[in-house]
ZAKE-747122 format. One line per field, with one value per residue (C-alpha): residue number from 1; x, y, z. Coordinates in Angstrom, 3 decimals. Layout:
BEGIN
i (NUM|...) .
xx (X|...) .
yy (Y|...) .
zz (Z|...) .
***
This chain:
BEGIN
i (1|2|3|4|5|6|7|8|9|10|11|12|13|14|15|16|17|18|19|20|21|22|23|24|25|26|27|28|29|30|31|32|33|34|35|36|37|38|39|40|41|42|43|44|45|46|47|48|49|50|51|52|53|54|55|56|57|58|59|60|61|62|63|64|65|66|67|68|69|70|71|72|73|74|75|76|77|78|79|80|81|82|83|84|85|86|87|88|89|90|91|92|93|94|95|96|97|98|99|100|101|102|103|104|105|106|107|108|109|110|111|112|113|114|115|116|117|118|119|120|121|122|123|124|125|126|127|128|129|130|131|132|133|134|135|136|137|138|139|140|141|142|143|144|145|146|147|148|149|150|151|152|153|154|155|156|157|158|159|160|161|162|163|164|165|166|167|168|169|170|171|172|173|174|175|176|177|178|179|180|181|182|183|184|185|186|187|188|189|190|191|192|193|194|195|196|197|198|199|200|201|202|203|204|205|206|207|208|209|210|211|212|213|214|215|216|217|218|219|220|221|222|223|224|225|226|227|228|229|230|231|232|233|234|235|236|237|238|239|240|241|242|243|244|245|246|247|248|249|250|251|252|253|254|255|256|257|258|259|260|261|262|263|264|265|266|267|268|269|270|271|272|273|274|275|276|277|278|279|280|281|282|283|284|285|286|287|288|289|290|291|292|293|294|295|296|297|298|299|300|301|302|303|304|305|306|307|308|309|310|311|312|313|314|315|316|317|318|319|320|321|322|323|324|325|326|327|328|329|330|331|332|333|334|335|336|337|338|339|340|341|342|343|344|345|346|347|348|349|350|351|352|353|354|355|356|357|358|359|360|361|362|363|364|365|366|367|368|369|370|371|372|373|374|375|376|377|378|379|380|381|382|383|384|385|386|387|388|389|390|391|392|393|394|395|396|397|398|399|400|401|402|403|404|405|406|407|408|409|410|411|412|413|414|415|416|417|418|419|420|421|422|423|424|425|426|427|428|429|430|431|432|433|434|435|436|437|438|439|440|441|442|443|444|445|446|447|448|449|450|451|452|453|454|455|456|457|458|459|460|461|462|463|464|465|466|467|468|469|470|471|472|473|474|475) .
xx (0.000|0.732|-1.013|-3.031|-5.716|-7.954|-10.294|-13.117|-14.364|-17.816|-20.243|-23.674|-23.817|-20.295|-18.913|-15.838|-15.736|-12.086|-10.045|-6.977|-4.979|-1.960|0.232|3.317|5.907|8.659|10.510|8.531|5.307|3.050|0.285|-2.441|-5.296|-7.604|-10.926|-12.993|-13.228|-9.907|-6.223|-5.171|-2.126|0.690|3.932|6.178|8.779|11.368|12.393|15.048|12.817|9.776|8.360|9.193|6.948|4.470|4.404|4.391|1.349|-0.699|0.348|-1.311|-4.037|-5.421|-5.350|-7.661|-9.496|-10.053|-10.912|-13.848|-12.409|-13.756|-12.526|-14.147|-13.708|-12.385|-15.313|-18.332|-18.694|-19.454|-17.107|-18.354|-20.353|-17.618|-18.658|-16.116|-16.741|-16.799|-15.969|-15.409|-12.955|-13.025|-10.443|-11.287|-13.400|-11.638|-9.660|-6.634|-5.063|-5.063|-1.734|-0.833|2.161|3.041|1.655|2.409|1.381|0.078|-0.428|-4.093|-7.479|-7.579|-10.873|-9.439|-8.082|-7.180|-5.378|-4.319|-2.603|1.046|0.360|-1.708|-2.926|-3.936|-5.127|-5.875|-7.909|-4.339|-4.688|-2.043|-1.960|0.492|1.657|3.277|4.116|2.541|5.602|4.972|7.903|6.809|7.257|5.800|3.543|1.012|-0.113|-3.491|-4.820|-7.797|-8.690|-8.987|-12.893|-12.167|-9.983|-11.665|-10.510|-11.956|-9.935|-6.134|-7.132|-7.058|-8.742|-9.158|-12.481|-11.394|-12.994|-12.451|-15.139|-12.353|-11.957|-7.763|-6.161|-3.532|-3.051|0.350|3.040|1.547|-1.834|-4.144|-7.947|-10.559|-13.848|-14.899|-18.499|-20.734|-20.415|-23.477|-22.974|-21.455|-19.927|-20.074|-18.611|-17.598|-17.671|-16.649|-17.428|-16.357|-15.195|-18.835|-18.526|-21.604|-21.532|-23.472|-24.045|-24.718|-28.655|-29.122|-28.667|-27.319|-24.954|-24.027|-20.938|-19.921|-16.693|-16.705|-17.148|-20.507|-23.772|-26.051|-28.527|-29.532|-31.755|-32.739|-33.192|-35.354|-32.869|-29.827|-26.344|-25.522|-21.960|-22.706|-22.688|-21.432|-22.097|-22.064|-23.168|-26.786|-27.058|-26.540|-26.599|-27.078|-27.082|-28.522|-30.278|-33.482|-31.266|-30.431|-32.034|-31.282|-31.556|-30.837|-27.659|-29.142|-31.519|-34.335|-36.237|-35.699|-35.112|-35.563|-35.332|-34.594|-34.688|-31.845|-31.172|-30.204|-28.271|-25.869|-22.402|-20.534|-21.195|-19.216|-20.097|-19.746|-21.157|-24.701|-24.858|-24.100|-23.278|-24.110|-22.874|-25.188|-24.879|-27.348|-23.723|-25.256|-23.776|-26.538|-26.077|-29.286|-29.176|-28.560|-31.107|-34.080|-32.739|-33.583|-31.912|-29.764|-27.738|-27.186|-23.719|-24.272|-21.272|-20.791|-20.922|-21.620|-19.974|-17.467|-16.132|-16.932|-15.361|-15.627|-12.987|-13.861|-17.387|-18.769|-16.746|-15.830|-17.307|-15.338|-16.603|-14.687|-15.970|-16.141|-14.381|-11.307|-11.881|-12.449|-14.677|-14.872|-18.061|-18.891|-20.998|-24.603|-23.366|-21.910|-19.336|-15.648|-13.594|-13.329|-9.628|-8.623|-6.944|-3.953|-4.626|-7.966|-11.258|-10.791|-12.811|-11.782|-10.891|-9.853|-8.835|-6.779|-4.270|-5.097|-4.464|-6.857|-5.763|-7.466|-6.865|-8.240|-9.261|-5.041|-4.244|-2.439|-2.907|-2.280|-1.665|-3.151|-2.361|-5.663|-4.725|-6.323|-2.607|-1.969|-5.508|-6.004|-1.777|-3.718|-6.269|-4.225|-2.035|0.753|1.089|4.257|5.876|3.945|6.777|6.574|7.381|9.082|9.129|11.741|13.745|13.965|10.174|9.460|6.375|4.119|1.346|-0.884|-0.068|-1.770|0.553|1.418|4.475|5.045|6.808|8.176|6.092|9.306|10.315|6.824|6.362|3.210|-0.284|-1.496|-5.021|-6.520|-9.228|-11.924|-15.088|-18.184|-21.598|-20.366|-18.320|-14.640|-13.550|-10.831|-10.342|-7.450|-5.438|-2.486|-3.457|-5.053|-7.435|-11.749|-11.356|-15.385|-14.214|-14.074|-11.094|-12.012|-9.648|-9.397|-11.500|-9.539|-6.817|-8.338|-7.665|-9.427|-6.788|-4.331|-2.883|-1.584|0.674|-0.168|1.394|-1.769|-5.115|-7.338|-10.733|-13.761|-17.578|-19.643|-17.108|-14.554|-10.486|-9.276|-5.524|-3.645|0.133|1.204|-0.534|1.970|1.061|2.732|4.342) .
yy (0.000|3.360|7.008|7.593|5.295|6.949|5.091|6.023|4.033|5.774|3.532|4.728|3.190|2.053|5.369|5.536|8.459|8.540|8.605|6.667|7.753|6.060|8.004|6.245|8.167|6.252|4.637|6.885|6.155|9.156|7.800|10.454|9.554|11.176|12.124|13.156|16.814|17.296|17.449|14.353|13.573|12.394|9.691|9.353|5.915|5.937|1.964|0.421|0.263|1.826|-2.164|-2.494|0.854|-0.305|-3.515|-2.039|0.939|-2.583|-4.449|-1.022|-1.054|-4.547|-3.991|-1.354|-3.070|-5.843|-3.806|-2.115|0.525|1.284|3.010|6.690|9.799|12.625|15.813|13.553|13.003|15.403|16.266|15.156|17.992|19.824|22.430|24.080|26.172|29.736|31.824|35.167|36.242|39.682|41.170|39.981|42.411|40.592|43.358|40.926|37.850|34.369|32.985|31.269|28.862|28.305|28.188|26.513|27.450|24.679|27.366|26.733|27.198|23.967|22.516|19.053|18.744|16.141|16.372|12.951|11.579|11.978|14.007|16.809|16.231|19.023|18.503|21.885|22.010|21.650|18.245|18.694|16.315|17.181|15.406|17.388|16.694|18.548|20.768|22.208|19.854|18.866|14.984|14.421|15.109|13.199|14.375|13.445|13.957|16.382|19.014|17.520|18.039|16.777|14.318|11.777|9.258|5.719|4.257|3.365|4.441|8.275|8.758|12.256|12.311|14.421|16.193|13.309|11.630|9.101|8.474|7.830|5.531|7.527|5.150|3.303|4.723|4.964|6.199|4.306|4.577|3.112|4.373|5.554|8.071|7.864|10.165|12.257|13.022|16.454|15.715|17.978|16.278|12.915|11.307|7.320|4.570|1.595|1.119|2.646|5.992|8.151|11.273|14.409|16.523|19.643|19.051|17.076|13.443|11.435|7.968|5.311|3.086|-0.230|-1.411|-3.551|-0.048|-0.891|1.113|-0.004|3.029|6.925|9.529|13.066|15.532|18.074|20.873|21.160|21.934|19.508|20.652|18.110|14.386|12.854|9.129|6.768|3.327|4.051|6.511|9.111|12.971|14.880|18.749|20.892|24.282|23.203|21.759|18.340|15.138|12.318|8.382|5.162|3.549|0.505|3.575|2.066|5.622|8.998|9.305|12.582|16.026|19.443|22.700|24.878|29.093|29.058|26.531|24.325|25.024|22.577|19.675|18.427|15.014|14.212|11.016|12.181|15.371|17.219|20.437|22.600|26.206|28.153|30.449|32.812|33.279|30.706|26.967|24.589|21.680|19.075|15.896|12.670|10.772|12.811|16.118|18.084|21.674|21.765|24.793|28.068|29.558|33.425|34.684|37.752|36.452|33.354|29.855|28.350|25.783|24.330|21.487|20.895|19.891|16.305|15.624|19.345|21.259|24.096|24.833|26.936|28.383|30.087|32.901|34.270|37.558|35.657|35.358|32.349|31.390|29.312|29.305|26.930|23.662|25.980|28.792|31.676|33.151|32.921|34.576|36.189|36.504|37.068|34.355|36.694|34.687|33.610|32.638|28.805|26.684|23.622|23.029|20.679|20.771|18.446|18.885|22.167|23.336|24.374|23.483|25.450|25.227|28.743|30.472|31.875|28.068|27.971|25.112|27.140|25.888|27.826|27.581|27.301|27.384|28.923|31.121|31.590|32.847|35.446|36.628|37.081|38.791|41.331|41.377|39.315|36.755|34.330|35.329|32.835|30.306|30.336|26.643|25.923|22.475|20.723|20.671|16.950|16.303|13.216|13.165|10.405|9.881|7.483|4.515|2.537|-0.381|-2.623|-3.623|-7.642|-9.983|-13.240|-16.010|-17.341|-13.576|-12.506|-11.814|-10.701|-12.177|-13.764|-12.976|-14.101|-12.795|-15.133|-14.628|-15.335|-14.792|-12.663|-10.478|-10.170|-10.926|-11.068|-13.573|-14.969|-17.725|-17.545|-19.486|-17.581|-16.132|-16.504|-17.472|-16.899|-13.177|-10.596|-8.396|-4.786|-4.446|-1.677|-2.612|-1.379|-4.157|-6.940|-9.979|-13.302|-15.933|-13.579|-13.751|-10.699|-10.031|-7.292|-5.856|-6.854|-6.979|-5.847|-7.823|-5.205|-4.997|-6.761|-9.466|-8.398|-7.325|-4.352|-3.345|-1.844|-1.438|-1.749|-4.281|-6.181|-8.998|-12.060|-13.610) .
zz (0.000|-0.429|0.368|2.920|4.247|6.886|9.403|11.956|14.765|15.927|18.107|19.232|22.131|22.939|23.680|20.877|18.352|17.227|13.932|12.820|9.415|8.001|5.655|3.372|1.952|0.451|3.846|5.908|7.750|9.441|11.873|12.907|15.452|18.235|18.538|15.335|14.758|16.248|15.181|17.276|17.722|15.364|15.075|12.607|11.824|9.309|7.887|6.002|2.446|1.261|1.032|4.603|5.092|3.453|5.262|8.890|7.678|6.728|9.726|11.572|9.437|10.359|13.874|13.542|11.431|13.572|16.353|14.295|12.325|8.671|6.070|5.865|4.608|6.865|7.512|6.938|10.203|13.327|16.067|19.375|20.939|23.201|25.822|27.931|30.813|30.250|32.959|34.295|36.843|38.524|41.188|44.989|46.985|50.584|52.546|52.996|50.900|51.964|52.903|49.958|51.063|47.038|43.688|40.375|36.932|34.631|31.729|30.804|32.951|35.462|37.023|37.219|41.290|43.477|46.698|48.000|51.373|49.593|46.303|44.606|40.703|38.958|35.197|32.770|29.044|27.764|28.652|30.905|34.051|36.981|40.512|42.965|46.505|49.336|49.118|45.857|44.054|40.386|40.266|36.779|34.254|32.129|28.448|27.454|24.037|25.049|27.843|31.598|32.505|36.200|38.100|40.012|42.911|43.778|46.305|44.471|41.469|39.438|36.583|34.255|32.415|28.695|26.240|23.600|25.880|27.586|31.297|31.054|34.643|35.773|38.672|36.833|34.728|31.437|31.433|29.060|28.453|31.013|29.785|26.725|26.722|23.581|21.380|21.708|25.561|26.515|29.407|32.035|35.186|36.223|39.398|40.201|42.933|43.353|39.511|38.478|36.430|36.801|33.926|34.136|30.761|29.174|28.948|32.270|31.530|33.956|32.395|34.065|33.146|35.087|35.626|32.585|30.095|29.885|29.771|33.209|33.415|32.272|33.388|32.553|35.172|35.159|34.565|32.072|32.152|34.838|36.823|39.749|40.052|43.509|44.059|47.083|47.663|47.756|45.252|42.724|43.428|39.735|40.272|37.332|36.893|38.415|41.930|43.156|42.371|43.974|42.001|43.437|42.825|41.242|38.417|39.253|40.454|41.945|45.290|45.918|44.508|45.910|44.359|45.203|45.087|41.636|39.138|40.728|39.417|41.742|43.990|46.974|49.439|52.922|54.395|55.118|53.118|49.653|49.017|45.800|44.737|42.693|40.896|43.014|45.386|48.294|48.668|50.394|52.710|51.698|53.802|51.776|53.060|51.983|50.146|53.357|53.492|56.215|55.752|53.658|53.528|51.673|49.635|47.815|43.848|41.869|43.536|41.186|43.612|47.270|49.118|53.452|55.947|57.662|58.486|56.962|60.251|58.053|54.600|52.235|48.772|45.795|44.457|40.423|42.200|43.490|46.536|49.366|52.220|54.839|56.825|60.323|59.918|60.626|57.855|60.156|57.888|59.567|57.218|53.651|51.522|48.220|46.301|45.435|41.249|39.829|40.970|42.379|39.708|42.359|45.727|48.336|52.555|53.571|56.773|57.456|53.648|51.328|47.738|44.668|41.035|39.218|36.138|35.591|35.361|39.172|41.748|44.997|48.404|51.754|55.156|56.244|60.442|62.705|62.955|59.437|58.539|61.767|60.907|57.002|57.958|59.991|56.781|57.437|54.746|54.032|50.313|47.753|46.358|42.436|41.313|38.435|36.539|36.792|33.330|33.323|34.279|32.740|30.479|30.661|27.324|26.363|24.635|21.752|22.265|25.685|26.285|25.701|28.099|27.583|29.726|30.978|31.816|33.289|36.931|38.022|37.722|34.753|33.267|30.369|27.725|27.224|25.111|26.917|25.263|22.590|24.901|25.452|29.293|31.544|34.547|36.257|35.617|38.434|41.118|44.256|43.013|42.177|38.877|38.000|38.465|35.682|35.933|35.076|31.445|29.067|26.253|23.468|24.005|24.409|22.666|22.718|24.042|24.396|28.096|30.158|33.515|35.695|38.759|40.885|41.488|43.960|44.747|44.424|46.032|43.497|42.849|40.152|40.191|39.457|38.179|40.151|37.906|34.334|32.334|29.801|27.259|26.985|24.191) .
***
């Protein structure tokens, strides 16, 4: 073969919407793929002949075609429906700056934040994906092919839901694609439990995705534009313009819903209550049981962004003027600073530090003590640390390929793909284990009979294994 051949895999109901072109020039072989509509990404291999060329670009070709890729002709299809967040950020209105301990600049608008026990991620529409340690230091970086929506935790694992309408697992070295949303959802915001991903959209549906990448349940709210889902073992909290509706976790009816002071714009959990920010400048505590309103805690402009300390013992809000809150469990206001960047589009307490990631693209770190906020507010605030990335930072991307092992080589546990009423899945064959149990797989690389080693596995409610490491196929 020669020229270019292009390909498009785009499944109503399986979630995947993406492109794959194959270019041969002479001894030269260009490979362009990502989402439709967009510029994706491209690779380029040089080989000893232009026959060898050829023979590799065919080699590429029937993998894609065996994994349900067809030929197609680039434009005729639509670009998945992509809405990003627009929004405003005016100067703080606070008489004093919260002491911000350091601050690093990702170079794009971030929403995507999570703050864990020994590192912070922050993710921006760049499709940038950073770690850092408590201290500020860089530790690595992670290049997706789309813009971060939001970063979610379950347990281990850390996923970034994209605007190419994939979930990547950023939980091992390599990143590699989890979940995959149909095309025709707008995702909004992502939250996961327990290896279920629950997606909120742009006109108030509500998906839900089991651990095998499989469609279990939807629902349409009552309002669009849907900025909230939070989920928990016994159900599903969807926030939208109309408020907060409540669905069991199994879909099978509303629990509940609750109109709030305006649209929700964020959502936030503890164990027995949610909290939404609106964008009428309140954020509302509504109990989890019944969608009861608890608590109202008043700021001064629209809520971006709310998270709680422990158990709801302090609330604190971001504002669209830059500035930051943190109110008592009943909604007595405590203090008011400025952000000294952006407005915080995310937040997050942990250990007496409030992390925010905000419209100038900045994660920022406050000392949120009792000291360092009253020395603040009396205008005494430590100089902000600009961090730098480390020249060096190695950059971790997706990969379309695993890396093979030799059996006699391997070390690790052995799985297996199986098919099993017409559908690909993956149990265990190392000894140890249930072997009746699925283990949760990307989908895109499975093979029937082919056999893979993974670092481990973790047993999950509902009877399946998850990955936790690299995932390498055996030859």
């Amino acid at each position: 073969m020669s020229g270019t051949t292009y390909l498009e895999l785009s499944q109503e109901g399986g979630g995947a919407h993406k492109f794959y072109e194959v270019t041969v020039a002479g001894t030269v072989v260009s490979v362009r793929y990502g989402r439709i509509g967009a510029a994706g990404q491209q690779q380029t291999s040089s080989f000893p002949t232009a026959e060898k060329a050829r023979a590799a670009a065919a080699r590429k070709i029937g993998e894609k075609v065996r994994k349900g890729y067809a030929p197609a002709v680039a434009g005729q299809r639509a670009a998945r429906p992509v809405t990003r967040r627009q929004v405003a950020s005016a100067p703080s209105t606070a008489r004093a700056v919260a002491p911000v301990l350091w601050r690093f600049r990702t170079g794009a608008a971030a929403f995507g934040i999570h703050i864990a026990e020994d590192r912070c991620w922050v993710g921006n529409q760049n499709g940038d994906v950073y770690t850092l340690g408590h201290d500020g230091e860089v530790l690595a970086r992670y290049q997706l092919p789309d813009g971060v929506k939001c970063l979610v935790a379950d347990d281990f694992w850390i996923y970034a839901g994209c605007d190419d309408g994939t979930v990547y697992d950023l939980s091992s070295k390599l990143p590699f694609a989890a979940y995959a949303i149909t095309p025709d959802v707008d995702i909004f915001w992502l939250d996961i439990h327990e290896g279920v991903l629950n997606v909120a959209d742009r006109n108030g549906g509500l998906t839900v995705i089991d651990h095998e990448d499989e469609y279990q349940w939807s629902r349409r709210s009552a309002g669009a534009h849907a900025w909230m889902v939070r989920r928990d073992g016994a159900a599903v909290y969807h926030g939208h313009q109309q408020g907060v509706t409540a669905y069991s976790a199994d879909g099978s009816g509303e629990l509940w819903h609750t109109p709030t002071t305006g649209a929700v714009l964020f959502g936030w959990q503890e164990d027995d209550a949610v909290y939404a920010g609106t964008d009428r400048r309140v954020v509302q505590r509504l109990a989890k049981e019944d969608g009861a309103l608890h608590a109202t805690y008043r700021c001064d402009t629209v809520v971006y962004s709310c998270a709680t300390a422990p158990g709801g013992r302090y609330v604190f809000a971001g504002d669209s003027a830059s500035s930051v809150y943190c109110f008592d469990a009943d909604g007595t206001q405590l203090w008011k600073l400025g952000t000294g960047g952006g407005s915080a589009l995310s937040m997050q307490y942990l250990d007496e530090k409030l992390y925010m990631v905000t419209t100038d693209g900045s994660l920022v770190c406050v000392d949120a003590s009792d000291a360092a906020i009253a020395a603040a507010r009396s205008g005494t605030v430590p100089v902000a640390r600009d961090v730098k990335s480390a020249a060096a930072l190695p950059t971790y991307t997706p990969s379309a390929t695993l890396r093979t092992v030799a059996s006699t080589a391997a070390s690790g546990i052995v799985v297996e793909c199986v098919q099993e009423s017409g559908r690909l899945r993956v149990h265990v064959v190392s000894g140890g284990y249930e072997p009746s149990w699925n283990v949760q797989f990307p989908r895109h690389i499975r093979r029937p009979g082919v056999r893979y080693v993974v670092d481990d596995l973790s047993p999950a409610p509902g009877g399946f294994y998850r990955v936790r490491g690299e995932i390498r196929q055996l030859v």
